[in-house]
N, C-alpha and C positions, 0 to 999 in steps of 0.2 A: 504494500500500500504506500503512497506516495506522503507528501508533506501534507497536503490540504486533507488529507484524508486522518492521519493523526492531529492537524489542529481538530477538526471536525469533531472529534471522538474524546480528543481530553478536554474541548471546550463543553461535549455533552457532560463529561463527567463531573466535571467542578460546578456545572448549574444544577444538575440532579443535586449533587449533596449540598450545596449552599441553599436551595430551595426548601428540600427536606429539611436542612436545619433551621430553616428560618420559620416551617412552622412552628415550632416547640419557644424558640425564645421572647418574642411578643408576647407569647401567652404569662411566659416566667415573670418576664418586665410587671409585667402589666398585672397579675394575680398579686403578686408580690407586694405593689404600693397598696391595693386592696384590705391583702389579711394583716399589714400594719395598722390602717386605717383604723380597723375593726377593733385590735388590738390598743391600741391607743385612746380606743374610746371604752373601753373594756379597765385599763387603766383610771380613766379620769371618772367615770364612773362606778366603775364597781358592779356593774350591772354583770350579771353572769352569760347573758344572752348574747354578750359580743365578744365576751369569751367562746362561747361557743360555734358563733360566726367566723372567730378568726382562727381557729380550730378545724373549721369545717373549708374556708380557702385555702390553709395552710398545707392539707391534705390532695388538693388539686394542683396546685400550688409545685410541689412532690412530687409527684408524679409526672408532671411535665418536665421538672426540673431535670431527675434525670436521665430518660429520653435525648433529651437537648446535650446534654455534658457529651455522648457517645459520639452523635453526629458532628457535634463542632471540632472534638478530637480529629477526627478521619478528613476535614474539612483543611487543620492543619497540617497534617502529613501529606494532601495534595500537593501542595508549593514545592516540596521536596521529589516528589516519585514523578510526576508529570508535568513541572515546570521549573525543572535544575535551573536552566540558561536564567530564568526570571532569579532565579532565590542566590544567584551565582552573584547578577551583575548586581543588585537591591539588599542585599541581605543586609549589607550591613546597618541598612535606614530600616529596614521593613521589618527586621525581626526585633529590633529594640524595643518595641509598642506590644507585639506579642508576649514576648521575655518579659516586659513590667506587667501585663496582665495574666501570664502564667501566676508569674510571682507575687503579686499583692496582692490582684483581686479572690483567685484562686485561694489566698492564704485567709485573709478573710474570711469567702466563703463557709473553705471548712473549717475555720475554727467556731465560727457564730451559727452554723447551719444546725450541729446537731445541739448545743442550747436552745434553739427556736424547736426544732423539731421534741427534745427526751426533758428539756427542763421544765416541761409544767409542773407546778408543785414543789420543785426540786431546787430553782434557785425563785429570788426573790421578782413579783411583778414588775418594778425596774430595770433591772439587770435583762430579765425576757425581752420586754419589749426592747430594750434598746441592741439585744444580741438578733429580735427579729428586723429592726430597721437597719442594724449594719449587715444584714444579711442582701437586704434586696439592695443598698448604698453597693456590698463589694459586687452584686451581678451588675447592677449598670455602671463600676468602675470597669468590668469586664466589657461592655460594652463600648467606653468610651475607649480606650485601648486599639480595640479590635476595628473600629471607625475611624481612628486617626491613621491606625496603617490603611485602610482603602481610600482614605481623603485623601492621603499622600500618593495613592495611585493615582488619582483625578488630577491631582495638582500636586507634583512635587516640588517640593521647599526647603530650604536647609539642607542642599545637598552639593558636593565636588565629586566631579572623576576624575581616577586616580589612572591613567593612562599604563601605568606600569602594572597593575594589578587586573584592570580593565573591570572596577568595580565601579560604585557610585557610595562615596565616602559620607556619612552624616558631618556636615558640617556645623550647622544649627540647631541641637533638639528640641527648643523650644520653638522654633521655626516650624518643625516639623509638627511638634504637640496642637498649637495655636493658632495654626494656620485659618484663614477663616472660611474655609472650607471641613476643616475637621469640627471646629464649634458648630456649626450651622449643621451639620449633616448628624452630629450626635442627638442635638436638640431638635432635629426635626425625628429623626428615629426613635429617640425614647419615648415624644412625646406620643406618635403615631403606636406605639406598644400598649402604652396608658391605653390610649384608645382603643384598641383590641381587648386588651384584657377586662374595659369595663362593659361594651359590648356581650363580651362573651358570661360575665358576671349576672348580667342580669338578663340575659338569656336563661338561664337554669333559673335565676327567678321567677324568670316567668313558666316556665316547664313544671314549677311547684304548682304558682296557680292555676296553671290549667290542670293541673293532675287535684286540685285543690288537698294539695297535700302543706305543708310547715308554711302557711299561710301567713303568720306573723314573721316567721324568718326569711319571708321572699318580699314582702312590703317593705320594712322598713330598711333592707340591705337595699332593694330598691332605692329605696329615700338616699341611704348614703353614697352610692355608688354614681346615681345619676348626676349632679351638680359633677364629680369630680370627673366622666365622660366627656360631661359639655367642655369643662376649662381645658380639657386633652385637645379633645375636636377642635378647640379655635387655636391654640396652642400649635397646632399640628399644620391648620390653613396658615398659619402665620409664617412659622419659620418654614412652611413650603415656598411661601413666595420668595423669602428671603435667598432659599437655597438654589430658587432658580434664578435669581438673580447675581449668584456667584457662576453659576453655569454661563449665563452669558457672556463670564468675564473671563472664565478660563477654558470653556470649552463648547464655543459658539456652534461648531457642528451639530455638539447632541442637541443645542437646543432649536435650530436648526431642523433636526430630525424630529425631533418633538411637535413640533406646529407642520410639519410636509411642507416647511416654506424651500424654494425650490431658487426662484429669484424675485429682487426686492431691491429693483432699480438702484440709482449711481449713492454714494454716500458723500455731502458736500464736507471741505476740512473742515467745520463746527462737530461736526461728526453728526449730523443731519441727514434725516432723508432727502435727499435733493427735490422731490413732489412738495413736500413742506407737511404732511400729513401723516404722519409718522405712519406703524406698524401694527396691523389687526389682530388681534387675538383668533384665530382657531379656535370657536366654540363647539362647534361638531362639526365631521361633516364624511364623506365615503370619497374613499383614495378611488384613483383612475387603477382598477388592476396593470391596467395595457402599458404603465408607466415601467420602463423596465430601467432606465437609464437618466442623469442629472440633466443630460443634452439632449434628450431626441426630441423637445420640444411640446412635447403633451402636457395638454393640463395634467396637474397632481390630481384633482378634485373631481367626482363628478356632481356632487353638488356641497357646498359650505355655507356656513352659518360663521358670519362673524362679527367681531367687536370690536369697532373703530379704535383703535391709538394704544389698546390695552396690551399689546404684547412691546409694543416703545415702552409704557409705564412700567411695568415688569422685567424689563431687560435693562432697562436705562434709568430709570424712574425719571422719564423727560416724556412729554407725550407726542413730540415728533423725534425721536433720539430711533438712531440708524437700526437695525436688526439684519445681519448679512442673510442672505439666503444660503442654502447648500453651493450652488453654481457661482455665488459672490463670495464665497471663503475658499472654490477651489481655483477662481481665476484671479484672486486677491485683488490688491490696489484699492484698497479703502483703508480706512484710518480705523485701529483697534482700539480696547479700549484705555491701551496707555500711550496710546497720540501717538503711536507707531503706522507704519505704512504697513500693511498686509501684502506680503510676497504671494505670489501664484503656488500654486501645489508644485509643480510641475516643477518648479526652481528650486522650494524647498527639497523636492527628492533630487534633483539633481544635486543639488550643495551637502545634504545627505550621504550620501554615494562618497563625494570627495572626501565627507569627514570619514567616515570607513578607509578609506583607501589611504589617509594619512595615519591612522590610526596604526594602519598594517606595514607601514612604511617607518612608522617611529619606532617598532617593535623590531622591524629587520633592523632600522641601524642602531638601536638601542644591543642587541646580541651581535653585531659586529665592533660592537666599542667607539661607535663613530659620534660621540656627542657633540659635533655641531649641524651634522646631517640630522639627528635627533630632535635639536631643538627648531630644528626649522620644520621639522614637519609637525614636532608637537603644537607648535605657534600655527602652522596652516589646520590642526582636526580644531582647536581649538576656538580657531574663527567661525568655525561653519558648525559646532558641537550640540550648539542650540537646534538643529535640523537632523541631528544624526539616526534618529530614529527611523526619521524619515525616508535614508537612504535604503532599507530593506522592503519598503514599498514595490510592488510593479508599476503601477499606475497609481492616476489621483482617483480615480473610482473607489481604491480600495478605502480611502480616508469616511467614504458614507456609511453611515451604520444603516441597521435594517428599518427604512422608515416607517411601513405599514405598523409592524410591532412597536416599538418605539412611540408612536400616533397615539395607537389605541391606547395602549400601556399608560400611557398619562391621563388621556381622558377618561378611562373608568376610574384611576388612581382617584381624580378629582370631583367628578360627579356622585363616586361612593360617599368621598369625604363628607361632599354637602347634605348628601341622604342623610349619614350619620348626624350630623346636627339636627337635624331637623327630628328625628328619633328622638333625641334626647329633649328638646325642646317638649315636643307632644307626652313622652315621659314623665318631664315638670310637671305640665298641664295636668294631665289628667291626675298623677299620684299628687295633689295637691288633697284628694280626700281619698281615703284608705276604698274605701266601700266599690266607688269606681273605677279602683286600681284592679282592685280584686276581679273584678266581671268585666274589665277589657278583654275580649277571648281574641280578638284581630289585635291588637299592641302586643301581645304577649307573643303570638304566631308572627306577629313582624320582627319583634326580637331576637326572636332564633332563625327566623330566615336571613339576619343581618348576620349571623355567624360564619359561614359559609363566603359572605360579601367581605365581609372588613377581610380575609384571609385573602381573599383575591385581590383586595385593595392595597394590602401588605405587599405580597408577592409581585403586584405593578411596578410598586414603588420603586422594588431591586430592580426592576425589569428596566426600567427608565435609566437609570441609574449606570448598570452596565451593561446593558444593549446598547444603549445611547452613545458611548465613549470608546465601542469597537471603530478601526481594530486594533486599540492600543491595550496593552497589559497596565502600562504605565504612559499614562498621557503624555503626547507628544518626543516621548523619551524611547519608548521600548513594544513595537508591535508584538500580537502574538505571536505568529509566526517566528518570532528570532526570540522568545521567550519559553515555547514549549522545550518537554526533552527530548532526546534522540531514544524513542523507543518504537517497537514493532507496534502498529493501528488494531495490529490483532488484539494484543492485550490488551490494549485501552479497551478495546469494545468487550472483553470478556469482562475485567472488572467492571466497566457499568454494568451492563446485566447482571453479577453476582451483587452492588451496589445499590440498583434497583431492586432487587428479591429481597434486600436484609433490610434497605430502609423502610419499604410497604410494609413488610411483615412486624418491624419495630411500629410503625403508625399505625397499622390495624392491632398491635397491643395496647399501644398506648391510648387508641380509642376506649378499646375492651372494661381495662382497666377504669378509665375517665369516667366512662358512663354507666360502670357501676358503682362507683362511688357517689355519683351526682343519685342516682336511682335509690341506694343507701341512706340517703341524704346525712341532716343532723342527726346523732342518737337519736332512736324515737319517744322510750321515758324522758328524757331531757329537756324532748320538745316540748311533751306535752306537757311540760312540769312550765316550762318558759310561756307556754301562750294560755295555759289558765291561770298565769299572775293578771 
């Protein structure tokens, strides 16, 4: 099997298992600020009811947790087995972030896991609660960790190549930590998890009342679950705009591919559209299948729905500020967004190519002893170094990520998001008296139908994310292609199918399990000791 045929096969593999694993940790995120909540008011009150609510998350909670630990494992050992070249030339930046979240978050975890989990009774109501809140604190330091090394794939920061080693040296680490792409994309993921998990929270609450079973412990978790939903939900549209507004700034293709904008007229030097009308938002609309190519002239669209100036306002936050199309970032010569002139594709891979070829040129006269032939070709890779990635391109075609998927992938992302507000809003409304909370039978069946949705709205998010930014490993640094290993495509495709049988099979347990716990529910003396107070 050839090259394209093993990127093919270990790019299926690293989405299979990023995808599997990403069901299990939103849920962990997200359960997690839940059975604190619970717990904390179980504290200030004393009430035993929210002890036993937080008892009863903490137990869900568990069981997704560790599901999630297995697949995120096998997740890291991918960068290793079927993307050497990637962890060869970045390790030195990229595993630093891992390394600090093996190490602290991980140490955290298990030292405060199993006090939340074995110390009821056994140490003091302070001490729990605070060993449950550094519990769910070390998963989303895990989280944060694990986000600043993919932020750093989008946008790397605080980094030198070291020609001699042919690495990519951390130069910055706070560069790398702070970047504002790694802030933004943490805070828009954790908060997006909140949201899932509270989603999915009161879904089983509602599964109670319609089964009109612990009636008092699905109303009033209801009560607390929903306000903390909504402030996820807005929380989550918030730093969504934000984080597509760093998109614009560091990787106009995806966003680009995001909206199927294709071309979008001259950019004046103000960095203006030259129309004077700035750029429409894509509110919905059905791609032209027949579109195979950036130049063959066909409409993208066969029919669109749009919003005057709103994708200027969100890329620029100007409402006539420029927005290149896919065909205006690959024939360059507009102004970007740091008042630079945008070079043609076409140049950058050729200037690309050159830095490669001094690279390989510095190294020969570097092992012939020749240090002034040395520095003159290190001084010529290092002119053109900024492009060098580029040079392993064939064509500028290859710089288009997949736009149909990409498209859609955002707009269900976002039109789910605003369902889920609006869920929570009608939520408020109606749980404002207990009675009508109780006998909503269509709210409670919209609740659980939203389970299924936020999951897909999760999984867009990834989809957008690194769909969008093929076919770079590492943005404009390090194509796939020149990142995978040198292995047979056989094996790739054998481990996926043995990786597809273990992950489905671990998900159809961790269903099993989930839903007979939920089915279980609270104790049922307990309960009924709790709702005939």
């Amino acid at each position: 099997m050839n090259l394209e045929s093993l990127l093919d096969w270990s790019r299926a593999q690293f989405a299979l298992t990023a995808m599997y694993h990403w069901l299990f940790v939103p849920l962990t995120l997200g359960l997690g600020v839940i059975m604190a909540i619970a717990e904390t008011k179980y504290y200030r009150s004393g009430e035993e009811f929210w002890k036993r609510s937080a008892k009863f998350w903490q137990k869900l909670f568990g069981i997704n947790f560790a599901i999630g630990v297995a697949t995120g494992l096998i997740l890291e050992f991918e960068f290793g087995t079927n993307w050497s070249n990637y962890s060869w030339f970045v390790g030195d930046i990229f595993g630093a972030p891992l390394a600090i979240e093996g190490i602290l978050a991980f140490f955290m975890e298990a030292t405060f896991i199993a006090v939340m989990f074995f110390g009821w009774g056994k140490v003091s109501k302070g001490f729990h609660l605070t060993s449950t809140w550094l519990t769910i604190i070390g998963a989303s330091i895990s989280a944060i960790w694990i986000l600043v090394a993919n932020a750093w794939m989008q946008h790397p920061a605080g980094m030198a190549f070291n020609p001699d080693t042919v690495r990519s040296e951390m130069a910055d680490f706070w560069a790398v930590a702070l970047s504002p792409v790694a802030i933004i994309k943490f805070l828009h993921t954790v908060t997006s998890c909140w949201l899932l998990g509270s989603i999915f929270a009161v879904a089983v609450c509602g599964w109670y009342l319609l089964r009109k079973r612990h009636n008092d412990f699905a109303i009033r978790n209801i009560k607390m679950v929903v306000p903390f939903g909504f402030i996820a939900a807005i929380l989550t549209v918030a730093t969504g705009d934000e984080s597509a507004y760093r998109v614009s700034e560091f990787q106009p293709m995806k966003l680009a591919a995001m909206e199927a904008l294709y071309d979008n007229g001259a950019c004046t030097p103000d960095g203006k559209n030259a129309c004077g009308e700035g750029t429409a938002l894509s509110l919905f609309g059905v791609l032209n299948p027949d579109k195979q190519n950036p130049q063959d002239g066909k409409d993208a669209f066969l029919f669109n729905i749009k919003m005057p100036h709103v994708l200027s306002l969100m890329a620029t936050r100007t409402s006539c500020g420029y927005v290149p199309g896919i065909n205006n970032i690959l024939e360059g010569n507009y102004t970007n967004f740091k008042g630079e002139a945008q070079l043609p594709a076409d140049t950058m891979i050729a200037r690309g190519k050159v830095a490669i070829q001094e690279l390989e040129a510095y190294k020969n006269a570097k092992a012939q002893g020749d240090e002034d032939a040395a520095a003159i070709h290190k001084a010529a890779m290092e002119k053109d170094f900024k492009y060098f990635g580029y040079g392993y391109l064939q064509n500028k075609n290859d710089l288009v990520p997949n736009v149909p998927l990409t498209y859609y992938s955002f707009r269900i992302m976002v039109g789910l998001g605003m369902l889920f507000i609006l869920l929570f809003i009608i939520y408020w409304i109606v749980g404002r008296k207990k009675e009508r909370l109780a006998k909503s039978r269509w709210l409670h069946i919209l609740g659980i139908c939203s389970v299924p949705l936020v999951y897909i709205a999760s999984q867009c998010g990834w989809i957008v994310a690194e769909v969008g930014r093929q076919p770079w490993a590492i943005q404009d640094l390090l194509p796939l292609r020149a990142a995978v290993s040198k292995l047979d495509a056989t094996n790739v495709m054998i481990t996926f199918i043995v990786f597809l049988v273990l992950f489905t099979a671990l998900l159809i347990a961790e269903l099993s399990i989930m839903l007979n716990a939920i089915k279980k529910g609270v104790d049922e003396d307990e309960t009924k000791n709790i709702e005939s107070k």
